[in-house]
C-alpha positions as CSV (number, residue, x, y, z in Angstrom):
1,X,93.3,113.8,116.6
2,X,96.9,115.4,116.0
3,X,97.1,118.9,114.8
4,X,98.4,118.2,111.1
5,X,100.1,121.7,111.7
6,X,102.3,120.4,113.9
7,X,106.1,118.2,113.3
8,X,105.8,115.2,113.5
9,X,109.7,113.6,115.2
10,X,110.8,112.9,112.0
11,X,109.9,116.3,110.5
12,X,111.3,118.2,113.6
13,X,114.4,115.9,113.3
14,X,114.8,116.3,109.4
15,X,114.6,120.2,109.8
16,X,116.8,120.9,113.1
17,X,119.3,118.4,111.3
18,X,119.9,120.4,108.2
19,X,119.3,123.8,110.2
20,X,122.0,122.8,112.0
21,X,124.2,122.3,108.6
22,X,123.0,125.5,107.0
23,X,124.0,127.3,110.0
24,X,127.3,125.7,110.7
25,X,128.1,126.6,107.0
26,X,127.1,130.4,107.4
27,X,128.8,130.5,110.4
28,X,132.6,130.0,108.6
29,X,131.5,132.2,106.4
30,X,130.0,135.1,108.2
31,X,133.2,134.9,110.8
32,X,135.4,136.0,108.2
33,X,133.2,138.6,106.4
34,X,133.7,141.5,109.2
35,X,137.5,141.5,109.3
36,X,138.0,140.1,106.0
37,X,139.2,143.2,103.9
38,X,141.4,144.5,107.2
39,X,142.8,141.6,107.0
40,X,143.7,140.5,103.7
41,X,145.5,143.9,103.2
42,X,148.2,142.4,104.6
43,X,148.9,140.1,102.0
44,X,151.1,140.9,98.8
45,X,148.9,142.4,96.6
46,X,146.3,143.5,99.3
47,X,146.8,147.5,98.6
48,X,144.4,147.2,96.1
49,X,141.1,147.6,97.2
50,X,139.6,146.3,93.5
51,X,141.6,142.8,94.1
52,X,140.6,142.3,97.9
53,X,136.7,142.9,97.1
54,X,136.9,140.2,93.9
55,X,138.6,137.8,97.1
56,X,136.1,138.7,99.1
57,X,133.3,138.3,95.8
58,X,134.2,135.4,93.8
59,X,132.8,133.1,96.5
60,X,129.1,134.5,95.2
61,X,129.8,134.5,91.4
62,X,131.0,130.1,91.8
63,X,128.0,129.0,93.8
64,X,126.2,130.7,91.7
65,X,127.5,128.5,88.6
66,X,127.4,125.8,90.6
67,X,124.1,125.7,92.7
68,X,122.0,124.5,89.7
69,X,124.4,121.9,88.1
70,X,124.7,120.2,92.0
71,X,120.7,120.8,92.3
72,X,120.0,118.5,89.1
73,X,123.1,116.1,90.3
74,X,121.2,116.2,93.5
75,X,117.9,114.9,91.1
76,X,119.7,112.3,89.6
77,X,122.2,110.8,92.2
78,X,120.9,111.9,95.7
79,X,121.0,114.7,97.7
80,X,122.7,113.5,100.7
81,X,125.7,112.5,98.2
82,X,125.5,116.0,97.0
83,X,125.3,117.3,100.3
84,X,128.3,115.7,101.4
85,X,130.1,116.1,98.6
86,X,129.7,119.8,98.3
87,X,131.1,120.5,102.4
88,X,134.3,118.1,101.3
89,X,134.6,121.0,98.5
90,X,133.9,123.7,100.7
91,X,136.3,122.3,103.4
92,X,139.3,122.0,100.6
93,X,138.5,126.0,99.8
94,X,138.7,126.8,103.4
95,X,141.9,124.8,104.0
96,X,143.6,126.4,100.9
97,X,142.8,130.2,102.5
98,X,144.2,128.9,105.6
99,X,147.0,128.0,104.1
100,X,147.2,131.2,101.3
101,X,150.2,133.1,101.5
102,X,149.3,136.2,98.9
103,X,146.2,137.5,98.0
104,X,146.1,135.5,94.7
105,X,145.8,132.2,97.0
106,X,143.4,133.4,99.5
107,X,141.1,134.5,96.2
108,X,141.6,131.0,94.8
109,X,140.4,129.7,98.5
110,X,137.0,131.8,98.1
111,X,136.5,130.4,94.9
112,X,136.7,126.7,95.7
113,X,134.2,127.9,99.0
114,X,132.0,128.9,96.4
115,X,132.2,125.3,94.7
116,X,130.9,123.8,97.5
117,X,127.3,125.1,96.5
118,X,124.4,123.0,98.6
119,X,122.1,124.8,99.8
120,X,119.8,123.9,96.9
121,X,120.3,119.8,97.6
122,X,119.7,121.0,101.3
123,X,116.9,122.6,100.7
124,X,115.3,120.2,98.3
125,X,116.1,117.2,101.0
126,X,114.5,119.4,103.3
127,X,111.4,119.4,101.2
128,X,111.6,115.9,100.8
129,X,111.5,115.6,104.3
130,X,108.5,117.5,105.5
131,X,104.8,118.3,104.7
132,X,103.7,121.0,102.3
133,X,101.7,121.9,105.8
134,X,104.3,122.3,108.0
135,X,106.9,123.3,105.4
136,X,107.3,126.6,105.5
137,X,107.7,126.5,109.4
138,X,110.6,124.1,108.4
139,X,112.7,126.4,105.5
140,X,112.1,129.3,108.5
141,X,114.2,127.3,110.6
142,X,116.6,127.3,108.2
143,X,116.2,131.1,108.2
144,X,116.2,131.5,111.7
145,X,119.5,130.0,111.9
146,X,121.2,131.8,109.4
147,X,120.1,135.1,111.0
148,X,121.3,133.6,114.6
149,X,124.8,132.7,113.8
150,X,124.8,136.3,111.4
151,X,124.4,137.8,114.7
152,X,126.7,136.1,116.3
153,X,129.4,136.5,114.3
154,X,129.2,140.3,114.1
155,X,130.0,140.1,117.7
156,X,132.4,137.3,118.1
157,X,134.4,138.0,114.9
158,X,136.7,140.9,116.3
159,X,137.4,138.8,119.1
160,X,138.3,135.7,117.4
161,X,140.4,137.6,115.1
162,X,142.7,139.2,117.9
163,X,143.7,135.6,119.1
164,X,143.7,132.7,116.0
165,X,143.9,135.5,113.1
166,X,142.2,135.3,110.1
167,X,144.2,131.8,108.8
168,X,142.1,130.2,112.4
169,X,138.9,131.4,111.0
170,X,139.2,129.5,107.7
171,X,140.3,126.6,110.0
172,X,137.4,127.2,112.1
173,X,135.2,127.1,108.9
174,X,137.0,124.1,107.5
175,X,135.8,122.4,111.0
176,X,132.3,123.5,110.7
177,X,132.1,121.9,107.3
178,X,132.9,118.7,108.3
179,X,131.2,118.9,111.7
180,X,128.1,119.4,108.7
181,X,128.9,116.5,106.8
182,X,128.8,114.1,110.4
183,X,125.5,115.8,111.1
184,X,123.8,114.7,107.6
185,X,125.3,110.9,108.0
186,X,124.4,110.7,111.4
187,X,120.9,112.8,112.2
188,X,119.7,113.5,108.9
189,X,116.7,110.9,108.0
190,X,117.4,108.3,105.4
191,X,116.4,110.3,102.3
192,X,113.9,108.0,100.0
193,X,114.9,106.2,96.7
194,X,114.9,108.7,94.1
195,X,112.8,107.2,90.7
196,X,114.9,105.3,88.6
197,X,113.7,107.3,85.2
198,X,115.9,109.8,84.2
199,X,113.8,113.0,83.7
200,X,116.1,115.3,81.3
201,X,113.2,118.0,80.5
202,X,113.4,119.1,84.7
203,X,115.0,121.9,83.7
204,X,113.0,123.3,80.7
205,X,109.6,122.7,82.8
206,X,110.9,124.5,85.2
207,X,112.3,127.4,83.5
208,X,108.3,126.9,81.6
209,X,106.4,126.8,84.6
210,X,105.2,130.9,85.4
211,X,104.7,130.6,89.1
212,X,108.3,129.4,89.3
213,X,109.6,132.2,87.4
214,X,108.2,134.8,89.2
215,X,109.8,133.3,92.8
216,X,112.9,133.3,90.5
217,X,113.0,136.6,89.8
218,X,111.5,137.8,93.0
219,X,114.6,136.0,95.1
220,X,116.9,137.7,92.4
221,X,115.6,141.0,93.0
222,X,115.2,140.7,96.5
223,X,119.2,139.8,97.4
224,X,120.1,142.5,94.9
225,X,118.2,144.9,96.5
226,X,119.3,143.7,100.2
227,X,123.3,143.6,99.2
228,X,122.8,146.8,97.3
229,X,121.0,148.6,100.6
230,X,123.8,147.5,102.8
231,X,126.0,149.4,100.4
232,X,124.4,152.4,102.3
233,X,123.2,151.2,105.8
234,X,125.9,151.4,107.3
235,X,127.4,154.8,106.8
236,X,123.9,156.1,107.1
237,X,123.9,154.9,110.9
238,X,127.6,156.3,111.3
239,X,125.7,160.1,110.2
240,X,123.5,159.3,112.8
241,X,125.8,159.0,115.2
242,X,126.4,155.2,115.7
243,X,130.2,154.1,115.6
244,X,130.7,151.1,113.8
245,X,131.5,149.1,116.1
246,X,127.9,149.1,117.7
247,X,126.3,148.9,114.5
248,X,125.6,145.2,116.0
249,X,123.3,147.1,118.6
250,X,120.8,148.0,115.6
251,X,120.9,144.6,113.3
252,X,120.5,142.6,116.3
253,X,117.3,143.6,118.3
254,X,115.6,144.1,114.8
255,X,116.5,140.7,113.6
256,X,115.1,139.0,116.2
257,X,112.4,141.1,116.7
258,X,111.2,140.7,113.2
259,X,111.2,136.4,113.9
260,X,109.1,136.9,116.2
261,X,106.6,139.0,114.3
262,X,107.2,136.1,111.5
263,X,106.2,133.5,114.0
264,X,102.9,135.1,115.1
265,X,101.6,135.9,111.3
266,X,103.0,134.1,108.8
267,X,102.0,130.3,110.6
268,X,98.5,130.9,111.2
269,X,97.5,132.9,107.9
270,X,99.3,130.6,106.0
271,X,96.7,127.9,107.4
272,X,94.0,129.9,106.8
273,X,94.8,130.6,103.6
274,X,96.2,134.3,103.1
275,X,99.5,133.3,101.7
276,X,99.3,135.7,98.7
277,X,98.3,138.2,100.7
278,X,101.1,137.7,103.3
279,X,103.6,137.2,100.3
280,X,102.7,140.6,98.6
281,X,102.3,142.6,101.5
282,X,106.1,141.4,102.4
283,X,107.1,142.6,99.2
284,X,104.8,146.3,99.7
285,X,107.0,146.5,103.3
286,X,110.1,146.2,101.8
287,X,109.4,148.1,98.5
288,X,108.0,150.8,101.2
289,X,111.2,151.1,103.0
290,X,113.2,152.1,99.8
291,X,110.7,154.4,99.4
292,X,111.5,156.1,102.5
293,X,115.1,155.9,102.0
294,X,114.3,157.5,98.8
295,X,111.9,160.6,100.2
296,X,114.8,161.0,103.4
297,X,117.7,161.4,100.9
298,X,120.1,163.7,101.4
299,X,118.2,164.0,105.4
300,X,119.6,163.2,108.6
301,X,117.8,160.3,110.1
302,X,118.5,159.7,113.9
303,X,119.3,155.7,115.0
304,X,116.0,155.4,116.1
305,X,114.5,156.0,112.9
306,X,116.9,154.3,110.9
307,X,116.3,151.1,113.3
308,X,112.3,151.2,112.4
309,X,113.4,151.2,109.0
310,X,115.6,148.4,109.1
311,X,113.1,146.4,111.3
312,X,110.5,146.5,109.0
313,X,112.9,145.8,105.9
314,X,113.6,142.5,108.1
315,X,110.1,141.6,109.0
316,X,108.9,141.5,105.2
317,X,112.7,139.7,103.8
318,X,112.2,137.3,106.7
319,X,108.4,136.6,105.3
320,X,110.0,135.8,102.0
321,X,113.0,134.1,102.7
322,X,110.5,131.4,104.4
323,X,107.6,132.0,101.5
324,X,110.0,131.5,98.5
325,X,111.6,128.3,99.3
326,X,108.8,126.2,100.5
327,X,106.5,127.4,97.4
328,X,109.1,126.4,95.4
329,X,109.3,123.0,96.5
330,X,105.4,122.7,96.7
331,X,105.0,123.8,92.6
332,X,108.2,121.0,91.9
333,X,108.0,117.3,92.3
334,X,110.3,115.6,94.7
335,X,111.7,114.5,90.9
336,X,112.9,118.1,89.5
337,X,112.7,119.5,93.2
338,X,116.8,119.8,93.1
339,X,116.2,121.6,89.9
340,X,113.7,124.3,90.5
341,X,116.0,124.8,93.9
342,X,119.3,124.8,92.1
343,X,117.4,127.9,89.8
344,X,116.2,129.9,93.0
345,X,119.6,129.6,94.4
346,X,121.3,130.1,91.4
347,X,119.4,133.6,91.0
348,X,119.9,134.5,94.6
349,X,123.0,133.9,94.6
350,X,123.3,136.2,91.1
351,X,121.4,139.0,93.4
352,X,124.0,138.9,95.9
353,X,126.7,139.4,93.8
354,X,125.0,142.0,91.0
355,X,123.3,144.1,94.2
356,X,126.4,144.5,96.1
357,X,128.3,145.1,92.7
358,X,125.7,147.7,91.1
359,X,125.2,149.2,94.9
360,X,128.6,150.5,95.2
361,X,128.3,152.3,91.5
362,X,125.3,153.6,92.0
363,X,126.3,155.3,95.3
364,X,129.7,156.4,93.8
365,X,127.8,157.8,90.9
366,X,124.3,158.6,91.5
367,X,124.1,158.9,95.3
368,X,121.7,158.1,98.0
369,X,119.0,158.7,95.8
370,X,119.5,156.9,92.8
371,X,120.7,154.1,94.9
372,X,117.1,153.7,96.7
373,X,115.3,154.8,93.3
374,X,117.0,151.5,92.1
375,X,116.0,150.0,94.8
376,X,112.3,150.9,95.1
377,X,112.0,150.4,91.3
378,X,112.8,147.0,91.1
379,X,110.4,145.8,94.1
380,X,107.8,148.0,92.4
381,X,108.6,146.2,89.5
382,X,108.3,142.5,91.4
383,X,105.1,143.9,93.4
384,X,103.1,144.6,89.9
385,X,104.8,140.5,88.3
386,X,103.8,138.7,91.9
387,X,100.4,140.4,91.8
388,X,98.9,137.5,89.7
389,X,100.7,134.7,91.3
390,X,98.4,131.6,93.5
391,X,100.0,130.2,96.6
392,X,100.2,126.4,96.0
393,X,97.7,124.4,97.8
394,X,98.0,122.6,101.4
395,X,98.5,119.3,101.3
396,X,98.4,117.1,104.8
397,X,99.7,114.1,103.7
398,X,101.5,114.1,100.5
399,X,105.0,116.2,99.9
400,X,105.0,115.7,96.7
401,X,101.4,116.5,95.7
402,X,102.5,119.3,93.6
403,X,104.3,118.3,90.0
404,X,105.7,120.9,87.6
405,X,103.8,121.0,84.2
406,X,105.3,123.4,81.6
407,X,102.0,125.1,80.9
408,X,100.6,125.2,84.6
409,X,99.5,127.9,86.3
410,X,99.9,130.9,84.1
């Protein structure tokens, strides 16, 4: 008898497919992220620090606005048509920064980026297209990706830069978009027929349904915290010693490192049944780290400590960056499914840009310290609301087994 744990083709096609789309879409964006603010400087207007960080920014604050209208649109019309239709914005933004001639344009680019908000249609298609059993395994692929060409880019960036300039990475990203869009027309599996009812109360049972709103505000607090601790990573390894150009040295080996400890424990104790456990202990890790940060202020740490650190950080965000989305899409039907994704992105995506926002202030105002009090305080705070959440049962056969009710599972 076939292991149900395993893909079946369609599964493995359905998940390397839109892997492959997540990935190509990080890719333009994380390319431009390491020489972005060097190299907008340059432009008219570009002097001011306060101006280039909103360019940089603004592409946060419009998917976020975005990511739950095109999740519903993705409910009611399709999620490939979403899909597609959200890289064709994407690949407009990145044509008009390739093309920006002051800083005003190149922040007008970012912005239309930002438009281009999918990843909740992707991820719901995703869902669509996969078993609750073998789900998660599929959103960490996702996940895995993302991390890959992160890593990539942190080397290659620099180099690119010297030769095509920062206008030939927008072109580059343009190119990866619509390299995206022939991938989901071509590989992607037909999606199914989505039910010809409308269903207009999607959104208020989701925004009823408790399970759901503790994954939303755990995926808020978790980005915050992330963007808001990179505020102070990196000139914490620079006191230990480590130049910034071989920060890469650090975030790479513990990246990877930390899939594979996410490949040997969250699989199999997700089939036996310990995702709680696995889900709060991720958030214990993590809340655990800040704490350290917190008790080390002010105390030289050396690289190798400071890599430890990080590597468990990325061992428990990697557990929830594959825990979050798949329960998600277990406790939605395929019917809101777009929905309930469009609000976890819509909140992570809120995270990103509040953490990195509120980071800087707190370390301009309250240091070190009050930066990882923050920090700890709010996964404290998500540890104590997860602590009476139920993983969503297994289901072999059925992805859509699991249907949001607006009083379920308080």
């Amino acid at each position: 008898m076939a292991d149900p744990s395993r893909m079946t083709p369609l599964e493995l096609r359905s998940a390397l497919s839109l892997s492959s789309v997540f990935g190509m879409r990080m890719l333009g964006l994380f390319l431009v992220l390491p020489v972005f603010a060097l190299e907008a400087a340059r432009f008219p207007g570009g002097d001011d620090p306060a101006r280039v960080g909103l360019a940089m920014g603004i592409y946060g604050l419009t998917q976020a606005l975005l990511q739950l209208p095109l999740g519903m649109a993705s409910d009611r019309w399709g999620r490939k048509r979403v899909i597609v239709a959200g890289l064709l914005v994407f690949a407009l933004g990145s044509a008009m920064a390739m093309a920006a001639t002051s800083l005003a344009g190149l922040t007008l680019g970012r912005a239309v980026q930002g438009a281009g908000a999918v990843s909740a249609a992707v991820t719901a298609l995703l869902a669509d297209q996969t078993r609750d059993v073998v789900r998660t395994k599929a959103m960490t692929l996702v996940g895995v990706s993302i991390g890959a060409v992160f890593a990539f880019s942190l080397m290659a960036a620099p180099w690119l830069n010297q030769f095509v300039g920062l206008s030939g990475l927008f072109a580059l990203t343009a190119v990866m978009a619509l390299l995206g869009i022939a991938v989901v027309l071509k590989f992607t599996p037909p999606e199914a027929p989505r039910p010809t009812a409308r269903h207009a109360a999607g959104l208020s049972q989701v925004l009823a349904h408790a399970q759901l709103m503790r994954l939303n505000l755990g995926v808020f607090i978790l980005h915050a915290v992330q963007l808001a601790m990179w505020v102070a990573i990196p000139g914490l390894l620079v006191q230990a010693g480590l130049v910034k150009e071989l920060h890469w040295q650090v975030y790479l080996p513990t990246v990877l490192a930390s899939f594979f400890v996410l490949r040997m424990t969250l699989y199999p104790l997700e089939r036996r049944g310990y995702l709680r456990a696995v889900f709060l202990l991720a958030v214990a890790l993590i809340a655990g780290v800040q704490l350290v940060f917190l008790w080390t202020a002010g105390q030289p740490l050396g690289v190798l400590a400071l890599a430890v650190l990080l590597f468990v950080f990325f061992c428990g965000f990697n557990i929830l960056e594959s825990c979050q989305p798949s329960m998600a899409s277990r406790l939605a039907s395929s019917r809101v499914r777009g929905t309930a994704l469009g609000v976890l992105n819509t909140l992570q995506s809120l995270g990103f840009f509040l953490g990195g926002a509120l980071g800087g202030w707190l370390l301009r105002t309250q240091g070190v310290s009050g930066l990882f009090l923050a920090c700890a305080a709010l996964m404290l705070l998500w540890l104590v609301v997860a602590w009476p959440m139920r993983a969503p049962a297994l289901h072999d056969s059925s992805p859509e087994a699991c249907v949001v009710e607006s009083g379920a599972a308080r």
